[in-house]
C-alpha positions in Angstrom: -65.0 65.0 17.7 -62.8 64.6 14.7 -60.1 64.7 16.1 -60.9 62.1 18.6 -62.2 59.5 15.7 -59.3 60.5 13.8 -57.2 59.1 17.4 -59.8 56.2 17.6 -58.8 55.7 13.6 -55.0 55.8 14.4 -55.4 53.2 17.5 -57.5 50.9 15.5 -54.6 51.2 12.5 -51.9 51.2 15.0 -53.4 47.9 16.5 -53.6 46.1 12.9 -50.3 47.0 12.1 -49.1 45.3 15.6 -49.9 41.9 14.9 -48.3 41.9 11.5 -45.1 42.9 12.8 -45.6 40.1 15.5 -46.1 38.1 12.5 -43.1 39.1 10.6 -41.3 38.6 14.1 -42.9 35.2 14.4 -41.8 34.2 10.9 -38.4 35.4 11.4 -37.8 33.9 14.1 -39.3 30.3 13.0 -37.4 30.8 9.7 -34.2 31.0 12.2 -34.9 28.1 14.6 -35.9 25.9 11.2 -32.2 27.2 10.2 -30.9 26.3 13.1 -32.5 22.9 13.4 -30.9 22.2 9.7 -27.5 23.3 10.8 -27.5 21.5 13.6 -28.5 18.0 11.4 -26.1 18.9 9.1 -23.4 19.5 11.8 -24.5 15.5 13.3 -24.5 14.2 10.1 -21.0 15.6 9.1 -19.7 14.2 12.4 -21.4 10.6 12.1 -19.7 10.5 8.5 -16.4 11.4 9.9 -16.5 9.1 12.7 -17.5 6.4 10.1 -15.1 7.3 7.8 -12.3 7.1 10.5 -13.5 3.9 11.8 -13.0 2.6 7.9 -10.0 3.6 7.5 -8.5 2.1 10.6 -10.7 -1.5 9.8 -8.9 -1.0 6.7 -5.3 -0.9 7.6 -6.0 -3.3 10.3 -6.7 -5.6 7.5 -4.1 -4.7 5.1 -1.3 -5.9 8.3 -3.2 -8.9 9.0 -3.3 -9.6 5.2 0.5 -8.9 4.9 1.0 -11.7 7.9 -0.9 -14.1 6.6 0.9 -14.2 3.7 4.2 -14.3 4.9 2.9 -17.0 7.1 1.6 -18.8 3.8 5.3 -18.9 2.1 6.7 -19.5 5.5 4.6 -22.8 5.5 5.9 -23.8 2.2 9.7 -23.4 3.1 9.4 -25.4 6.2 9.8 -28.8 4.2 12.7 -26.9 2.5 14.3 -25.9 5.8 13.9 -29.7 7.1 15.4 -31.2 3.7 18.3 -28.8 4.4 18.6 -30.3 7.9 18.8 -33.6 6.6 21.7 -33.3 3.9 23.6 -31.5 6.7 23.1 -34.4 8.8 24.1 -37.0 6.1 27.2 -34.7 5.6 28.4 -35.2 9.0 28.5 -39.3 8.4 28.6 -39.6 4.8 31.9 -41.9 3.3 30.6 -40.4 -0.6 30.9 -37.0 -1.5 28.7 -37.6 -4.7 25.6 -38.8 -3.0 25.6 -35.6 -0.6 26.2 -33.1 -3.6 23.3 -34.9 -5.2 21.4 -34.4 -1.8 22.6 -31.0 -1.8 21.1 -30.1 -5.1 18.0 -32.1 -5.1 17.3 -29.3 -2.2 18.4 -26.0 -4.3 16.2 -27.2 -6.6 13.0 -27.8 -4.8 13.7 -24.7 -3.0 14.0 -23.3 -6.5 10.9 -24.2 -7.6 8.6 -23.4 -4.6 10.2 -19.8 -5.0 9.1 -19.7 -8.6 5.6 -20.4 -7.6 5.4 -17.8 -5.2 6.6 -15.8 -8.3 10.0 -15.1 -8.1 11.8 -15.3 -10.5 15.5 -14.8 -11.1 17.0 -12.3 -13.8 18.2 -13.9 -17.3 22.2 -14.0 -17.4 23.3 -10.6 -18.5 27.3 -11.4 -19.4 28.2 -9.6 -22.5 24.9 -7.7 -22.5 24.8 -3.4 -22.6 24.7 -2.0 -18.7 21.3 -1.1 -18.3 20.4 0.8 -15.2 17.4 -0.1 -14.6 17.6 -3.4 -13.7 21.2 -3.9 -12.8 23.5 -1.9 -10.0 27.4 -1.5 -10.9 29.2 -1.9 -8.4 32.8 -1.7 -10.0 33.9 -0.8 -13.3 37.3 -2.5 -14.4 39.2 -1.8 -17.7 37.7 -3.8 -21.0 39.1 -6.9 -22.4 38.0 -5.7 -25.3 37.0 -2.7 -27.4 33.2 -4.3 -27.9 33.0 -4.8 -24.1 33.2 -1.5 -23.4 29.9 -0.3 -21.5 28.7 -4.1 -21.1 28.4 -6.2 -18.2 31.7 -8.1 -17.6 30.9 -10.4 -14.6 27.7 -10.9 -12.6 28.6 -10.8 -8.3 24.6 -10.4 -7.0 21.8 -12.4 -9.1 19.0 -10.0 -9.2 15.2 -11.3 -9.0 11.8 -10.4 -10.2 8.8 -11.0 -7.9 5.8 -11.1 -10.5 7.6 -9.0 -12.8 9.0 -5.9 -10.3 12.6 -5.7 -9.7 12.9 -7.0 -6.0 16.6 -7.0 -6.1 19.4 -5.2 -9.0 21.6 -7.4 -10.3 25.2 -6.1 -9.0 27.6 -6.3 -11.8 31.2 -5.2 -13.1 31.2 -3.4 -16.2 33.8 -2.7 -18.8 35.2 1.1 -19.4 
């Protein structure tokens, strides 16, 4: 009889220990599909960010063109008087008897042309004759022998006007300078 409660004993314990590894099993396994659920958020979210993220940047260089248009459009639209003044004088040169009036003409143009330029912010470099070479905001083109001993290294004659455009170099100033 012993023996038999000590069977009845070990099916009792065995039985007990059965449902806590079912347990264990149980919490393993919801401990992986809870794991599983995160990953897989995780995994949407990282792909909605992207997606949004992508979608910015191309909002944002679609902009950026459209912006670069429409400003070009802006100072196209404040040339166009320009362009029809200039069409005028070379009208008036084709049937004017006095030379002075159409240089006059001529220049009252350059100027206003000047001046909406300058408002747009360009601005035209200072005369650099007689001043060192400096590399930075001129280009040599040619360098010819110096007239003089103090000339030597220094801007002898200006060929290109260079220009600022609120402050940057837009375009060197091509020079000769003397050796």
């Amino acid at each position: 009889m012993n023996e038999q409660e000590n069977n009845i004993q070990d099916e009792n314990l065995n039985q007990a220990d059965q449902p806590a590894e079912q347990e264990v099993e149980n919490s393993e396994e919801s401990i992986e599909q809870r794991l599983q659920q995160e990953l897989a958020l995780a995994n949407d979210k990282y792909t909605r960010l992207f997606a949004e993220f992508d979608n910015y940047k191309k909002r944002t260089s679609k902009e950026r063109v459209e912006l670069i248009q429409s400003a070009s459009k802006d100072v196209l639209g404040k040339l166009l008087p320009i362009l029809d003044d200039l069409d005028r004088a070379l009208g008036a040169m084709q049937t004017a008897q006095e030379i002075e009036s159409v240089k006059q003409g001529v220049e009252l143009v350059s100027q206003k042309f000047k001046k909406t330029l300058a408002q747009e912010g360009l601005k035209e470099m200072e005369d650099v004759i007689g001043q060192p070479f400096d590399p930075e905001y001129q280009e040599a083109i040619t360098a010819i022998p110096a007239p003089s001993e103090d000339m030597k290294n220094k801007v002898i004659d200006v060929v290109e006007k260079g220009y600022f455009l609120n402050d940057k170099v837009i375009r060197f100033a091509k020079v000769v300078i003397g050796q």
